[in-house]
N, C-alpha and C positions, 0 to 999 in steps of 0.2 A: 123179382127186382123191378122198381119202377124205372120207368122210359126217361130217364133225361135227357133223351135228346128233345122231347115236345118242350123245357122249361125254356120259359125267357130271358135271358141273360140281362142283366143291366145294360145300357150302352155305356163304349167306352170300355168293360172289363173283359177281359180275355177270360172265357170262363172252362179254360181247361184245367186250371187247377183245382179247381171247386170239384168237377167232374170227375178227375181221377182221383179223388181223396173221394168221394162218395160212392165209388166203385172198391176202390180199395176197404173199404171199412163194411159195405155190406155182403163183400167177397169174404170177410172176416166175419160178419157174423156179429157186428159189431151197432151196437145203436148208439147212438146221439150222445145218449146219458153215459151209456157204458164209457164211451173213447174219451169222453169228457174228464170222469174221471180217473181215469189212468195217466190222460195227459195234463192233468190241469185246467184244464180249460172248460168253459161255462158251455154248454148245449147248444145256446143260444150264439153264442160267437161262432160255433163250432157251424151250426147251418149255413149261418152267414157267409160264413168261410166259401162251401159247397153253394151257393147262390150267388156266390160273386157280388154280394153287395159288399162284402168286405175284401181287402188285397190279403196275405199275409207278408209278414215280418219272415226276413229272414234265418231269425232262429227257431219262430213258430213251425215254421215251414220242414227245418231239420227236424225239429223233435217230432213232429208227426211221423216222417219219412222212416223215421229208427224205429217210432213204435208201430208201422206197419209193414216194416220191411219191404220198404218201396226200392230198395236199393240206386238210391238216387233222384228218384222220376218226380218226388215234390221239389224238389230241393230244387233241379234245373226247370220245373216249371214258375216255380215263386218267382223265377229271378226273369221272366220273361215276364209276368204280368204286366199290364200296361196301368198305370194310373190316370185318373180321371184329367188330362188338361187341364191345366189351372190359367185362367183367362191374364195374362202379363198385364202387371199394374202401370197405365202410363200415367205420367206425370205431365202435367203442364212446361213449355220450357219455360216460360216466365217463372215457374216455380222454381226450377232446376238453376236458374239464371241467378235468380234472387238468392236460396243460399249459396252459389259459388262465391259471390259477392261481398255474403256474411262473413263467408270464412275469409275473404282475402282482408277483408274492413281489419279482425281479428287480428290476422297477421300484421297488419301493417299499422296497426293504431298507435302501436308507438315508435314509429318511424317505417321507412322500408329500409329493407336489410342490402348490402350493398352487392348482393345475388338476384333481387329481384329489380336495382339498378342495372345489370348487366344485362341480364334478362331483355330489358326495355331496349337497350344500347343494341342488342343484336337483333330484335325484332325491327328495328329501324332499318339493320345492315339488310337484313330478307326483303323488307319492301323495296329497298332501293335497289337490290338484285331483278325483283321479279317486274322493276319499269321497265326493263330492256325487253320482254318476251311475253308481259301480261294484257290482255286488252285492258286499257282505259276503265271503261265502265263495270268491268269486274274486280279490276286493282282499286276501284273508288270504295265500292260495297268493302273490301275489306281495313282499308284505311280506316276507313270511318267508324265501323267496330272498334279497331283500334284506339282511336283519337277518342272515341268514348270513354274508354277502360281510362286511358290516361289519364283526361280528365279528372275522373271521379279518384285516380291515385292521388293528383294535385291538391286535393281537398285537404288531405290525413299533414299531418304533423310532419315534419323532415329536418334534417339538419341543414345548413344554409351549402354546404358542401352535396350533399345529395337533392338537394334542390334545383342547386346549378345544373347538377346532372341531368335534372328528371327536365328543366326548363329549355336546356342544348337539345334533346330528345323529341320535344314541344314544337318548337322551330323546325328542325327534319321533317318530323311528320305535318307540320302544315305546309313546309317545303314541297314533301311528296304530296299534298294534296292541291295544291296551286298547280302540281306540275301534269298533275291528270287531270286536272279540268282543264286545263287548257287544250293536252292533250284531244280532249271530246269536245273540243270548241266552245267550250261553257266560258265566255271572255270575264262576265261582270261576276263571276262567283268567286274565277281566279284569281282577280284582283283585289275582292275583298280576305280570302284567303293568303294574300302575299302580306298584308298586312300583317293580318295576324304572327304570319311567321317573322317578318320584320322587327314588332315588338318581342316574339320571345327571344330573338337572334340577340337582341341588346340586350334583354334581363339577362343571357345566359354569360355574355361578358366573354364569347369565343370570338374572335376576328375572321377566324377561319370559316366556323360556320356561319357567321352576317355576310362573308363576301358570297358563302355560295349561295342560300337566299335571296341576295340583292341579286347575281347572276340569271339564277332562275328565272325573276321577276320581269328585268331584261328583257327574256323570253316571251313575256306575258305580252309587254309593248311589242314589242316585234311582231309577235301573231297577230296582235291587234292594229298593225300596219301604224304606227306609233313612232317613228324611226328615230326620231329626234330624242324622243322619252329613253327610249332601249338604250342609243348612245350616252345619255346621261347615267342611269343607274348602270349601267356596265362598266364604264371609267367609275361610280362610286364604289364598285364591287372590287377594282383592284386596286383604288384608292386607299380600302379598308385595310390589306396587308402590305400597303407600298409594293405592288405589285410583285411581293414575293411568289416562288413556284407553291401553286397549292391548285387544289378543282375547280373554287370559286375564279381566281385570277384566269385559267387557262379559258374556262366556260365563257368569261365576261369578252376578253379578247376574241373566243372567236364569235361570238355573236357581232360585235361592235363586224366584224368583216361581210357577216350578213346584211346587218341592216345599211352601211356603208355601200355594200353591190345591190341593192335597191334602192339607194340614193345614187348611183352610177357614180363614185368616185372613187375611179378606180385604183387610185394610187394610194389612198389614205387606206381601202380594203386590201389592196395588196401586205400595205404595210404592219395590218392587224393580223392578220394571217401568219407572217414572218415573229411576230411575238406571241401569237398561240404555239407555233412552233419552239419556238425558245424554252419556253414555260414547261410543255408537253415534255421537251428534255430533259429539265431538273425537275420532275415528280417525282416524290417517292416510289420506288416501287409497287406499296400497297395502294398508292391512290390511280395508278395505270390500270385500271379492271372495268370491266363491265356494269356498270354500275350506273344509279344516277348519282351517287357519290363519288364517281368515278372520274377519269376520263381519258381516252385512249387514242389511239393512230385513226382507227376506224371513225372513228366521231366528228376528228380531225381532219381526214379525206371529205367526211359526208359536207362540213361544213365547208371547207374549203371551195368543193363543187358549187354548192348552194350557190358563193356569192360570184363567183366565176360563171356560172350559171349566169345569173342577175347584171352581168357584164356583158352577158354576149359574149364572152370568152369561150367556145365552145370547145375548142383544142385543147384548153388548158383545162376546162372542166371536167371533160370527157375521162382526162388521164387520173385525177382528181375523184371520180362518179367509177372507174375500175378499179380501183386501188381499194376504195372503199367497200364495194361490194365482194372485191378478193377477202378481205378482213374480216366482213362481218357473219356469224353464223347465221345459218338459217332463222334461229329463232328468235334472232332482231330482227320480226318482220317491218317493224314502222319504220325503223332507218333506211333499211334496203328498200322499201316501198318507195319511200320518199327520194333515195338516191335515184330510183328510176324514174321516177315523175320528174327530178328536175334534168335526166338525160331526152326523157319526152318535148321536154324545153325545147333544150339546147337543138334539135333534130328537128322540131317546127322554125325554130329561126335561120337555122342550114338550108330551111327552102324543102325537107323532105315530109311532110305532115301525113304521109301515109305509115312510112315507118314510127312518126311521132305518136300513131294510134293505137301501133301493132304493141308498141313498147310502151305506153301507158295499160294497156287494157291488160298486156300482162303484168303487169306490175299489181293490179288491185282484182283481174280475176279470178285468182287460187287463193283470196282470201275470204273468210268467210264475212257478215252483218257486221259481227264487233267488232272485227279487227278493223274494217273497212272506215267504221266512225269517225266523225272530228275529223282532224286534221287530214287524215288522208281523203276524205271528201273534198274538204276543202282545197287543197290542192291538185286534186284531181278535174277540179270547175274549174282553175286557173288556167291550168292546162288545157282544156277543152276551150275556154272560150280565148285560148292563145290561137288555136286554128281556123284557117281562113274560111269563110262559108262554105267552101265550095267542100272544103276536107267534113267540117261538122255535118253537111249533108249527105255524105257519103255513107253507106249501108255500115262501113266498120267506124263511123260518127255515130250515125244514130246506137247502134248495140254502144259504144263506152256512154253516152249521155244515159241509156236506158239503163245500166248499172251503177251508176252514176247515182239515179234518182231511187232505184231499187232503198238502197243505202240511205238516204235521204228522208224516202218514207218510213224503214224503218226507224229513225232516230225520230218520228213525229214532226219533218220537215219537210215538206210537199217543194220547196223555194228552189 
C-alpha cells in the first residue's frame, strides 16, 4: 500500500476525505479504473478526489460511501471538507451609493409616493429628537447626508400638494441645520443657513413652521450678542401666528426674556417670561416633548434662569437653574451644562468665585471634546473671565482655563 501520509495536500483542503476513500478502495482491492466504473465516475476525478484537489458533492460522497461500505465515514467526512476561501468582492461605496440612487431616481420619477413623504416627515421628527442628546458636530455630519438626499428628491417631478410637503420638510431640516451650527459657534454659516430655511418656511405656506424658523433665528442673533436683532425676529415669529400657542411663539417669547436680561430690563424680561409661560400652558400635548420641535417646562426653567441669571437676580434664578436641572435627563447634556454655567454666574456675582469654579469645572469636566464644543466653550470663557483675577489665578482657575483651551484646541482654536 503506498504511504500517504508523505503526499502534499493542497492548502486550504482538508485532505481526510481523499485519504479515507484511497484507503478504502485499496483495502478493497480496487483500482482507479475499476471503482470508476462501478460508480460512474472518470479515474481522473476519482484521483482527484483522493488528492484533494478536488472537494466532493454530497451525493458523490454517498454513492461512494454505499459502494464501499464505508458505513458512513465519507459521507460525514464530505461534509466537513473545508473549501478553498473565496476572496469577498468589495465594492466601491461610491458605486454602492450611486445605484441606491438609481433605484430611488426609478421609484420616484414619477412623483414620490406619499410613504416616501412620510418617510421624510419622520426623519425630520429623529433629528429633531436627537438635538437634545447629539453632539453638534456629529448631529451636522448627519444632517447634511440628509439635506443632500433631499435635495436631489426636490429635483424629480411632484404634485404641488407633495411638494409643499417635501418644501415644510426643507425648512426643518435647514432649521436643524442653522441650529447646530450655531450650536458649534459657526455664527456666519448659521446665518447664511436661516436664510435658507426662511425662504422654504414661506414656499411652504405653514405659519407654524415660518414662526419656528424665525424663532430659531432669534437664536442665531442672540449667540451673536445681536440683542436688538433677536427682539426683532422674535416679536416676527409670534407675529406670524398672532401669537397663538404653538413651539415657534412659546421659543420666541422666551428668547425675547434672554436677550431682554442682557439688555438689564428687567421688567420687560420678566414680562416675556410670564407669556412663554402662558403659551407653555395651551400647547398641544404632542408639541410639550423633548425635542427641538418641541418645548417644555425644562427649557422653560433653563431659560427663565438664563435671563434672571443676566439680571443678577440670583435667588430667583437659582430656584429657576434647580427646577430645571430636576427636569432635565441626563442626556440633555448641553442644557444641563449650560444651566450650571449660568449658576457658576450667578455664585461669582454672590461674591463666592471659588464655589463659581468648583461648579463651572464640574459642569464641563465629565464631558468629553464634542460634547465640550461651541457654545459650551463659549460660555464657559464668559464665565471664566467673569472671575476676579485673583479667583482666575488660583490653581482651580488655572485647571478650568486649562480645560477650557484643551477644547479650544481641539475645535482648531488656540483664541
Amino acid at each position: 500500500m503506498a504511504d500517504i501520509s508523505s503526499w502534499r495536500w493542497p492548502v486550504g483542503r482538508d485532505p481526510a476525505f481523499g485519504r479515507r476513500l484511497y484507503q478504502l478502495r485499496t483495502e478493497r482491492g480496487l483500482s482507479l479504473n475499476r471503482l470508476g466504473k462501478i460508480a460512474s465516475f472518470s479515474p481522473g476525478f476519482l484521483s482527484e478526489l483522493e488528492a484533494a484537489t478536488k472537494g466532493p458533492s454530497a451525493e458523490t460522497a454517498a454513492r461512494l460511501d454505499e459502494l464501499l461500505e464505508a458505513g458512513g465515514q465519507l459521507v460525514a467526512l464530505a461534509s466537513s471538507v473545508r473549501r478553498p476561501p473565496q476572496a469577498p468582492r468589495v465594492l466601491p461605496m461610491e458605486q454602492i451609493e450611486t445605484l441606491r440612487r438609481q433605484v430611488n431616481e426609478t421609484i420616484t420619477s414619477s412623483g414620490m409616493s406619499p410613504a416616501a413623504v412620510d418617510d421624510w416627515e419622520q426623519t425630520v421628527r429623529e433629528h429633531g429628537r436627537a438635538t437634545r442628546y447629539r453632539p453638534p458636530a456629529i448631529h451636522l455630519d448627519e444632517l447634511y447626508g440628509d439635506f443632500a438626499e433631499l435635495g436631489h428628491q426636490l429635483k424629480n417631478r411632484h404634485s404641488s400638494f407633495t411638494l409643499r410637503r417635501l418644501t415644510r420638510v426643507t425648512a426643518q431640516l435647514a432649521g436643524l441645520m442653522f441650529l447646530t451650527l450655531i450650536k458649534m459657534n459657526e455664527r456666519d454659516a448659521a446665518r447664511t443657513w436661516a436664510r435658507t430655511a426662511r425662504v422654504a418656511a414661506r414656499e411652504a405656506g405653514d405659519a407654524r413652521v415660518h414662526s419656528w424658523v424665525r424663532a430659531q433665528e432669534a437664536y442665531v442673533h442672540f449667540y451673536s450678542d445681536r440683542y436688538d436683532e433677536a427682539l426683532t425676529v422674535a416679536q416676527h415669529a409670534q407675529d406670524l401666528v398672532d401669537e397663538a400657542p404653538c413651539v415657534g411663539a412659546v421659543l420666541a417669547a422666551a428668547l425675547e426674556a434672554r436677550a431682554l436680561g442682557k439688555m438689564r430690563r428687567a421688567e420687560d424680561a420678566r414680562a416675556a417670561i410670564g407669556t412663554a409661560e402662558t403659551i407653555l400652558a395651551h400647547l398641544d400635548a404632542e408639541a410639550v416633548t423633548a425635542s427641538a420641535f418641541g418645548y417644555d417646562e425644562a427649557q422653560l426653567r433653563f431659560h427663565e434662569g438664563n435671563a434672571l441669571t443676566h439680571l443678577h437676580d440670583s435667588p430667583a434664578a437659582w430656584r429657576a437653574q434647580q427646577r430645571a436641572l430636576a427636569l432635565y435627563p441626563d442626556s440633555d447634556y448641553l442644557d444641563r451644562a449650560l444651566v450650571k454655567l449660568d449658576r457658576a454666574s450667578c455664585l461669582t456675582q454672590d461674591g463666592d468665585p471659588a464655589a463659581s469654579l468648583d461648579y463651572a469645572t464640574d459642569a464641563l469636566a465629565s464631558l468629553n471634546d464634542a460634547e465640550r464644543q461651541g457654545l459650551l466653550t463659549v460660555r464657559g470663557r464668559e464665565v471664566f473671565h467673569q472671575l476676579p483675577a485673583a479667583a482666575r489665578n488660583l490653581p482651580a482657575g488655572r485647571a478650568f482655563h486649562d480645560l477650557l483651551m484643551i477644547t479650544a484646541a481641539s475645535e482648531g482654536n488656540d483664541s
